[in-house]
N, C-alpha and C positions, 0 to 999 in steps of 0.2 A: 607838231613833230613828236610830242611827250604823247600823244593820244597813240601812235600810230608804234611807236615804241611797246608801250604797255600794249596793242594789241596784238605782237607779233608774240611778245614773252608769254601771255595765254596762250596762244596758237601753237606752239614750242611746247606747251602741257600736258597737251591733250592726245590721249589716244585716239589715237587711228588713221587714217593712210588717205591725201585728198580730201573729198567731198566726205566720205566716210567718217564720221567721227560724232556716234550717237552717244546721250546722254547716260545710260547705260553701261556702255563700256568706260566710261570715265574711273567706273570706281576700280578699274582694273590699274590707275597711273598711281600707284604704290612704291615701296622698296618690298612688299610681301610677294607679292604678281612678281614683279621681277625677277627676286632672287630663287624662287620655284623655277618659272620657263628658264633661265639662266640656267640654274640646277639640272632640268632634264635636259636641257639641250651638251650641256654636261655627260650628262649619262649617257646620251646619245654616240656622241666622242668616242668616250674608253668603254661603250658596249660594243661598238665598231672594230674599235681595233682592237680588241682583247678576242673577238668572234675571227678578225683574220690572223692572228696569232693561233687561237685555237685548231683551227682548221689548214695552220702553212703547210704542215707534212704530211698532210692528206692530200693536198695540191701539188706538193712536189712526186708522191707517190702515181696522181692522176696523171699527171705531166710530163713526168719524169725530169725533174731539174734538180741542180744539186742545191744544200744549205747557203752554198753563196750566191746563187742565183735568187735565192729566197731575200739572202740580204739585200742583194741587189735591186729586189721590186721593193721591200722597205725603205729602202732609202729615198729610194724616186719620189716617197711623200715628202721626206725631211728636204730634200734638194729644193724640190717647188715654194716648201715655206719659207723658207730661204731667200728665195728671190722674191718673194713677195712681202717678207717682214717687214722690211726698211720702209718700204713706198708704202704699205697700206698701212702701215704702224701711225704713219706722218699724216695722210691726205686722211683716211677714218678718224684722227683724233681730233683732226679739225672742222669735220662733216657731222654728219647721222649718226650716229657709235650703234645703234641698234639697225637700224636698218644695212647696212654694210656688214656688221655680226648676220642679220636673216637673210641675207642675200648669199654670204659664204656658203652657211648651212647650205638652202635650195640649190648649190651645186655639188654639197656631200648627198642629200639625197639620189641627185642624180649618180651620179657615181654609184652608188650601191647598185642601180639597175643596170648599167652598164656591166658590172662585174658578172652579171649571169651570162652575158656573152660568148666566154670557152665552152661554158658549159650547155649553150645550145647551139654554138657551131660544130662543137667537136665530140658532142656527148657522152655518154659516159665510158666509152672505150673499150677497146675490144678487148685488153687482159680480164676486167671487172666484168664483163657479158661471160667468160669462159665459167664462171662460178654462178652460173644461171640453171634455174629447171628447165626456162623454155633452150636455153641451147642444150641443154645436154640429151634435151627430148628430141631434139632437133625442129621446134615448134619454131617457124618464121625465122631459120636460121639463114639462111641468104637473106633478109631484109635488115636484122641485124648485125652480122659481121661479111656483109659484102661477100668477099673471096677467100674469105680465113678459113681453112680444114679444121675438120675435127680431130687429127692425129694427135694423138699421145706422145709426147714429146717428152716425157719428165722420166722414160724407163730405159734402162742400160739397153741400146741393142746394135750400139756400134754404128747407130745410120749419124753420120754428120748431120748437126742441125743447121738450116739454112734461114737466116734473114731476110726478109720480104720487105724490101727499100722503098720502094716502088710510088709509094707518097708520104713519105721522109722528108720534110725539109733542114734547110742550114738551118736552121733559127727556132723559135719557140714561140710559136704565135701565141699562145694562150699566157709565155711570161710578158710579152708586149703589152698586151691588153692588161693584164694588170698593173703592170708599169705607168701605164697611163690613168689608171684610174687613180692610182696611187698618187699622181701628180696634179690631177683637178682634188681628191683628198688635201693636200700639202696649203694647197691655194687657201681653200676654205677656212679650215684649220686655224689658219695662220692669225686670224679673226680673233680669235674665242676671246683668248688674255688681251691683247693687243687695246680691244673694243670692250668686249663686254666686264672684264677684271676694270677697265678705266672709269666705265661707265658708274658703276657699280659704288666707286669710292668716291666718284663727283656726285652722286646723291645721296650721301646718306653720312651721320655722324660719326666722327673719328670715333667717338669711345665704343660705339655697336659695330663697329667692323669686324673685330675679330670672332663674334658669334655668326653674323651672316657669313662670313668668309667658310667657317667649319661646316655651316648648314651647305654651303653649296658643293662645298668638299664633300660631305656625307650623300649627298643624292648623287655626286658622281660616283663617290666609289662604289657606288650598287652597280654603275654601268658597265665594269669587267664583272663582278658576281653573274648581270644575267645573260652577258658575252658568253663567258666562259659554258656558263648552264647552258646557254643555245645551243653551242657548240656542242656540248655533250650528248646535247639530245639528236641534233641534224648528224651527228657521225653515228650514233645506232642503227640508223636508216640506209638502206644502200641506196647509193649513188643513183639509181635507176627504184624508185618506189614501186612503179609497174611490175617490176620482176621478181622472181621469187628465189632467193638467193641460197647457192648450198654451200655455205661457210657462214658460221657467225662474226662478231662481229669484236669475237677473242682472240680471232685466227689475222695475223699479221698481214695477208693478204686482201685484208679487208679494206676496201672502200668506200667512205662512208658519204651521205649526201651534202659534201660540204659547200653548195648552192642555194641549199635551203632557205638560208638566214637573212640573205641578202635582200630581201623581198620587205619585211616587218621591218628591218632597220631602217629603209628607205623611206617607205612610210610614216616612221614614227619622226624623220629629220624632217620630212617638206613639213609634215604637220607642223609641228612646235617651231620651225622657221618663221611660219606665214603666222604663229602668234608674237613672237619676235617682231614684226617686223610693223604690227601695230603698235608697238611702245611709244610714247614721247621722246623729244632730242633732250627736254629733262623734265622730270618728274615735279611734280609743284610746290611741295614742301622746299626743295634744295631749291627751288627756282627763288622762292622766295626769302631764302639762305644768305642764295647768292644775293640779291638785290640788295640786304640789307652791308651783306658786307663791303660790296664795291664802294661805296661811300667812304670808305677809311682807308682804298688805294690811294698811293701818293706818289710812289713812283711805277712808270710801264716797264715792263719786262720786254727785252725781245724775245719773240716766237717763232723769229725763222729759222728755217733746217740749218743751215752752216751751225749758229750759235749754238742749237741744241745738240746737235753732235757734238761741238767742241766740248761745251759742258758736261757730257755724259763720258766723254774720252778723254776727261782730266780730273776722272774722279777712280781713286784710289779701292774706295768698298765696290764699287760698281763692278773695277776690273777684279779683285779677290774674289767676290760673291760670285760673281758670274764662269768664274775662273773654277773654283769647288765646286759647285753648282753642276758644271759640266763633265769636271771627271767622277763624280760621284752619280754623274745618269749612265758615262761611259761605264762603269764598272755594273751596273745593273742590268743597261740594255740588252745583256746577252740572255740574259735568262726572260726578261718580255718578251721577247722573239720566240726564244727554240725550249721555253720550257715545260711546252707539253712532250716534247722530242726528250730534253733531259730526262722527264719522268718516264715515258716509257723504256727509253734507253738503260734507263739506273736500277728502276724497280719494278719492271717490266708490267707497267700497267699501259690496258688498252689507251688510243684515245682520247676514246669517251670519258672517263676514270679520269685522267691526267686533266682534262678542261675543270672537270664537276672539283676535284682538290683546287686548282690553282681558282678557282671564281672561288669557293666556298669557304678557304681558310684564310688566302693571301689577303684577299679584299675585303673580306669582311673585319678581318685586325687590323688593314689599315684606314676604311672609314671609323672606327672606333678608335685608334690614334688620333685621328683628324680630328673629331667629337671631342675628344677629351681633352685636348691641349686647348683647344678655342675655347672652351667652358673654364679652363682654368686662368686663359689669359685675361678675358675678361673679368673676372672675379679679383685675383688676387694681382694683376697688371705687373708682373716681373717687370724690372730693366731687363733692357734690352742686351747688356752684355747677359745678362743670363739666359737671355734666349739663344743668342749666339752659341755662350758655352754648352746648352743642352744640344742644339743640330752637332757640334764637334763630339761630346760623348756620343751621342745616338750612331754617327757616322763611325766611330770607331766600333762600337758593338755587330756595327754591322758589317766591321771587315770581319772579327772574332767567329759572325755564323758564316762566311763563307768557306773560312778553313775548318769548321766546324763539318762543315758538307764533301770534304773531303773524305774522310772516315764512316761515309752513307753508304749504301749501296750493294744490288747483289747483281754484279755482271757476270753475263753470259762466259762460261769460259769450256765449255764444253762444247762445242764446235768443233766436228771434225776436220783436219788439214793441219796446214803447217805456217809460219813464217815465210815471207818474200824478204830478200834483201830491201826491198824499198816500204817495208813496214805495212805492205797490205797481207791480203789474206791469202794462200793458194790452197783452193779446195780438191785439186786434183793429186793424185796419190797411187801408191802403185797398184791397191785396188779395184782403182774405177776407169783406170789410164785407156782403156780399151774401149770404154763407152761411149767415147766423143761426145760427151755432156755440150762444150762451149761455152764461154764467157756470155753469149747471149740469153743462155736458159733461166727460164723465169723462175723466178723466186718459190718452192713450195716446198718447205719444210717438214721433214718427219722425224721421229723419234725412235731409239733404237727399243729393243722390245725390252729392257733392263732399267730404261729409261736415264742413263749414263750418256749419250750423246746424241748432242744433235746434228742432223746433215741439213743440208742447204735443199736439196731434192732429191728424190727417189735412184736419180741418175748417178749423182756422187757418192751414194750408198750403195752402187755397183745393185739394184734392184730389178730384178727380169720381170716380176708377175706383180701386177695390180690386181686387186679384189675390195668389194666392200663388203661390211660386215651389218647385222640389223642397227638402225638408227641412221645409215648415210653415213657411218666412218669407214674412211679406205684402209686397207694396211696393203703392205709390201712384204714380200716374200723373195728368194733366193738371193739375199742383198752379201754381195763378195764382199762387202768392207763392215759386215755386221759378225759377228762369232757366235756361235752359240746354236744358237734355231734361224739366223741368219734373217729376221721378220722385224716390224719396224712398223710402225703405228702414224698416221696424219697429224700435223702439227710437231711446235716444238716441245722441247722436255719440260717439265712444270720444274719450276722454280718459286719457292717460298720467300716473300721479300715483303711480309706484312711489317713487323716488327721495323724494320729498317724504314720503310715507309710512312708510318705514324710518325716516328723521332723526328724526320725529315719534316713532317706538316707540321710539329707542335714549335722548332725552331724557328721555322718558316713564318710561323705567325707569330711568335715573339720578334723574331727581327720587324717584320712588317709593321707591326704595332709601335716600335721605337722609332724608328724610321719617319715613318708620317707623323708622329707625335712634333715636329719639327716641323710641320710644312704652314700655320697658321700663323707662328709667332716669325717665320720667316717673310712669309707676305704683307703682312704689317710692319716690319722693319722697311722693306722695299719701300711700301706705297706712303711712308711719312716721311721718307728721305726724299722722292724727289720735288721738283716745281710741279704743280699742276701743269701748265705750258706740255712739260717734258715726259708726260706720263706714259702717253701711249708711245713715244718712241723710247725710253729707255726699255718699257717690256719688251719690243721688239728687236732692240738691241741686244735684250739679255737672248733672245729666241735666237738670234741668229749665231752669236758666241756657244748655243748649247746646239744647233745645229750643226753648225762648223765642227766643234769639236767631241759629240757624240752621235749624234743621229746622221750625220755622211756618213761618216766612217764606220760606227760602231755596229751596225748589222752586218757589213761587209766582212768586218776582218772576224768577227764572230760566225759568222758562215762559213768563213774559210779554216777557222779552226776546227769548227764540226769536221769538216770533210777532212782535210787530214786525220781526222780519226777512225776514217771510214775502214770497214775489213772486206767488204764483197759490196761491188757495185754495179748496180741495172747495165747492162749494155744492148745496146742494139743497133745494128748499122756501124760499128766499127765505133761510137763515141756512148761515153758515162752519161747514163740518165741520172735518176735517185738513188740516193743509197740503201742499201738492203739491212747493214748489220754494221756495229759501228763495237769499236773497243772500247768497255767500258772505259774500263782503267783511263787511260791517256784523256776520254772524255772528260771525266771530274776533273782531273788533276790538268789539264788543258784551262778549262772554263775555270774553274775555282781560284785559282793561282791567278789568274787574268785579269780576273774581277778583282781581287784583293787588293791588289798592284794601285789598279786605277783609284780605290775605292781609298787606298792609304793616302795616296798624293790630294784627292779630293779635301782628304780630313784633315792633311798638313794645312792646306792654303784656308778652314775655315779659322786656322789662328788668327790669320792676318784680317779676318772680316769681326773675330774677338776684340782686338784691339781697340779698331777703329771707330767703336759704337758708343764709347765711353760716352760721350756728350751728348748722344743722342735724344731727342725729344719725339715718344709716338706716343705719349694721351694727351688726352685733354686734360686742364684743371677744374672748371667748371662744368662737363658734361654739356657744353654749347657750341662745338667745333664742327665739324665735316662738310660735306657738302663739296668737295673739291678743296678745301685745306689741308691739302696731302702736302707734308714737309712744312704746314705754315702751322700753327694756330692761331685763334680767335683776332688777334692783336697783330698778326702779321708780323712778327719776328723773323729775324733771318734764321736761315738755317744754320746748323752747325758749322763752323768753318776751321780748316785742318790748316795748322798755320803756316805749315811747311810745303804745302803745295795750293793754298788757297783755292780748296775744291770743295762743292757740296760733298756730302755725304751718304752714300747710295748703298743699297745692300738687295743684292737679288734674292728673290724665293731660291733656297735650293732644292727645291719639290714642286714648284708649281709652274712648270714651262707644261710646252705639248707633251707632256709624256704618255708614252704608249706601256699602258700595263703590260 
């Protein structure tokens, strides 16, 4: 029976899948191998979602949906994780931990191919073909826009414009479809920490954790830098590559190829999945770890779900940690979402511009937070209250730069029209009253020949004669709401917003630096507080507490705060598409104030995760710990015990859940 034991525990070592499993690949059952494919599968993660962050308002513009529709498809991932935490947290920690991690993955790859879907049902759409050579040449112009005219619609001539319904539907296929990938996303997802963070701590020494831990941190956070760079690079490109487009790619009207990306991401998950999914159930060192330590078990633990729920639900740091943890992603997640939108919105940069800042500065100060608190943890091994009190200062600095970003910014305010009682924009006025512009006319902006205001289109600017000039730039002539020479030039009025824009990224990456300097000694607080037993379900526990209370909600109601900001929006067929132009003002001071709110309550509740750590034990003494002695050491000691509620002692990462850069 001892013969057949020992052969099953080799068996358990060895890479690779089945019958497969050559001598070769052996040398790959490491903690090195590991924490690399872990690391890019990593990148993989937050190069995905940072590339659909990048690209949301380029798809609401294709689509025409509004910012809370956008939240709406975000959250469909956090929902599905959601439902999958609990049960895959529990049956994964007791299974395969890596093959259940490579199998999640092989359904986020899928998922990226499906997301090309909208975009080769519905292609690239007939406002983005209007700013074509071959349509304006009228080369293959019935193959690509069907029934559409060529009439000029953007010039004062009194003719009512009429909307063409006629394959219109209720609903928004192309948000469905992303809603649903959004939701095999959420599934997948749900893995990573759950599985692979468990994994990761049952093989390997307490005292090196905290360097692998930052090294896996540092290969992901390259995964938003080349998100974002994708991003910036697929939105230079128009929508349609075959075509040869007459607007750049400066001109607000622009849409860019935000389908691109989808293709190399997808590839790069099946890949590094199906290496994933050769790993070992455990690596052979800690295999050997463990044998030697189960000899000095003396008493069993139970491991059924009711028990370990209860234990995780009558522990005081678990509920604090997880409690800040959550309002301090709530307070951030607005700006992972919409802030390539905030940037062009604030400082009027394309965005292409607004992806390349937000991968190039935010990510890169916070893999180097990440780097440098792990290098320090391990060296000089702070207590643990003073890990705690650094996440409390770091989180209070980073309410400081939110009100800080209040004081940024150079919003459009020269916009012709006037105030609405209900705080939108009305662009019609006693100048243009006669032109029958409509709520449905599309978006094409000029500038008055003084360069003092901007009009919405040619039509609102009371404009009768189009002309172009050498180079492909139009202007407008006899415009009734212009004075002067009454002429008016394509595009909006340039606005200088360099200065305010630097300040904004040099903040930006000091917060981010401070911020994540907290996220390595906070994951090591977690993973030595709980039972091994408990490990994959309290991460999942903590997952579901951050999805509950920031990732359901917090896209939604930060979407809906965009759009209340909005001044002039898409219409067509009697209902709001995308928004066109948004108030600066109310924008910052909406967002910023929001974020703060949540972001203070977060940093109140990490007092109570201060407190609680006092007795806490996370090194080793001898450098001869790990291997799945998370919460024990060497000697098997109990855990800290809190006399007044006789509860372990638990403390979640406040940075390292699913988070979507």
């Amino acid at each position: 029976m001892s013969d057949k034991t020992s052969e099953s525990t080799v068996e358990e070592t060895l890479c690779g899948i089945g019958f497969f499993k050559p001598k070769w690949l052996q040398v790959f059952a490491s903690k090195k191998a590991y924490v690399i494919v872990y690391g890019i599968l990593g990148f993989n993660q937050l190069m995905l979602s940072s590339y659909f962050n990048g690209t949301l308002t380029t798809m609401e513009k294709r689509f025409k949906f509004s910012s809370q529709m956008s939240g709406i498809i975000s959250s469909f991932w956090d929902l599905f994780s959601l439902l999958s935490f609990l049960i895959t947290s529990y049956f994964a920690g007791k299974g395969h931990r890596t093959r259940w991690l490579a199998i999640g993955f092989m359904f986020i790859g899928l998922s990226c191919f499906i997301r090309l879907l909208p975009h080769i049902i519905y292609g690239p759409g007939k406002e983005a073909l209007q700013y074509t050579v071959e349509y304006s040449n009228n080369v293959n112009s019935a193959l690509l826009l069907s029934n559409m005219t060529k009439q000029n619609d953007n010039l004062c001539d009194a003719v009512p414009a009429v909307d063409d319904c006629r394959n219109e539907h209720g609903w928004n296929m192309a948000a469905v479809l992303l809603c649903a990938t959004n939701a095999i996303l959420g599934m997948g997802f749900s893995l990573y920490w759950t599985c692979g963070a468990a994994y990761l701590d049952d093989n390997v020494r307490n005292n090196v954790m905290p360097m692998l831990l930052a090294i896996v941190h540092c290969i992901r956070m390259l995964g938003p830098l080349f998100g974002y760079m994708l991003a910036a690079y697929t939105l230079t490109k128009f929508i349609e590559p075959s075509l040869t487009p007459t607007i750049t790619n400066e001109d607000p009207r622009w849409v860019g190829a935000w389908w691109m990306g989808w293709t190399p991401i997808g590839i790069s998950c099946l890949a590094f999945s199906t290496t994933m999914l050769l790993f070992p159930r455990t690596l052979p060192r800690a295999a050997a770890r463990k044998k030697e330590k189960s000899e000095k078990i003396t008493k069993p633990i139970s491991t059924d779900f009711v028990t370990s729920i209860k234990r995780i639900l009558t522990n005081r740091i678990l509920l604090f940690g997880s409690a800040s943890n959550s309002f301090f992603v709530l307070g951030l997640i607005g700006y992972w979402t919409f802030m390539p939108k905030y940037m062009e919105t604030q400082f009027r940069q394309t965005a292409a511009k607004s992806n390349f800042a937000s991968g190039a500065i935010g990510i890169l100060s916070s893999g180097l937070g990440v780097i440098t608190s792990g290098m320090i943890i391990s060296k000089f091994k702070p207590p643990p209250r003073s890990l705690a009190l650094w996440n409390f200062v770091s989180q209070s600095l980073e309410v400081i730069g939110h009100l800080l970003y209040i004081s940024l910014g150079c919003t459009m305010d020269n916009l012709h029209g006037q105030w609405n009682s209900d705080r939108t924009w009305n662009l019609t006025m006693d100048c243009n009253a006669d032109c029958n512009c409509g709520q449905s006319m599309r978006y094409n902006p000029i500038c008055s020949f003084d360069r003092s205001t901007t009009f919405y289109s040619p039509c609102y600017a009371g404009c009768a004669q189009e002309s172009t000039v050498t180079g492909g730039v139009k202007t407008y002539s006899n415009c009734t709401c212009i004075g002067g020479l009454g002429t008016a030039n394509e595009g909006t009025c340039p606005i200088d917003c360099t200065r305010d824009f630097i300040i904004f990224l040099v903040v930006m990456g000091m917060m981010r630096f401070l911020s994540s300097s907290g996220r390595a000694g906070s994951t090591i607080i977690h993973f030595r507080c709980v039972r091994p037993e408990d490990k994959s379900l309290s991460l999942g526990f903590a997952e579901v507490v951050l999805a509950l209370v920031a990732f359901l909600p917090g896209p939604v109601m930060y979407g809906t705060i965009v759009d209340t900001t909005c001044l002039v929006w898409g219409r067509k067929c009697g209902t709001n598409g995308n928004c066109w132009l948004y108030d600066g003002n109310r924008l910052k001071y909406y967002l910023n104030i929001t974020s703060a709110c949540f972001l203070t309550v977060g940093t109140l509740l990490d007092i109570g995760v201060w407190y609680n750590v006092k007795d806490l034990k996370i090194y080793d003494d001898d450098g001869d710990g790990g291997g799945g002695g998370i919460g024990h050491n060497v000697d098997e000691k109990p855990l800290p015990v809190d006399t007044n509620s006789n509860t372990d002692m638990v403390k979640f990462n406040s940075s390292s859940g699913n988070v979507k850069l």
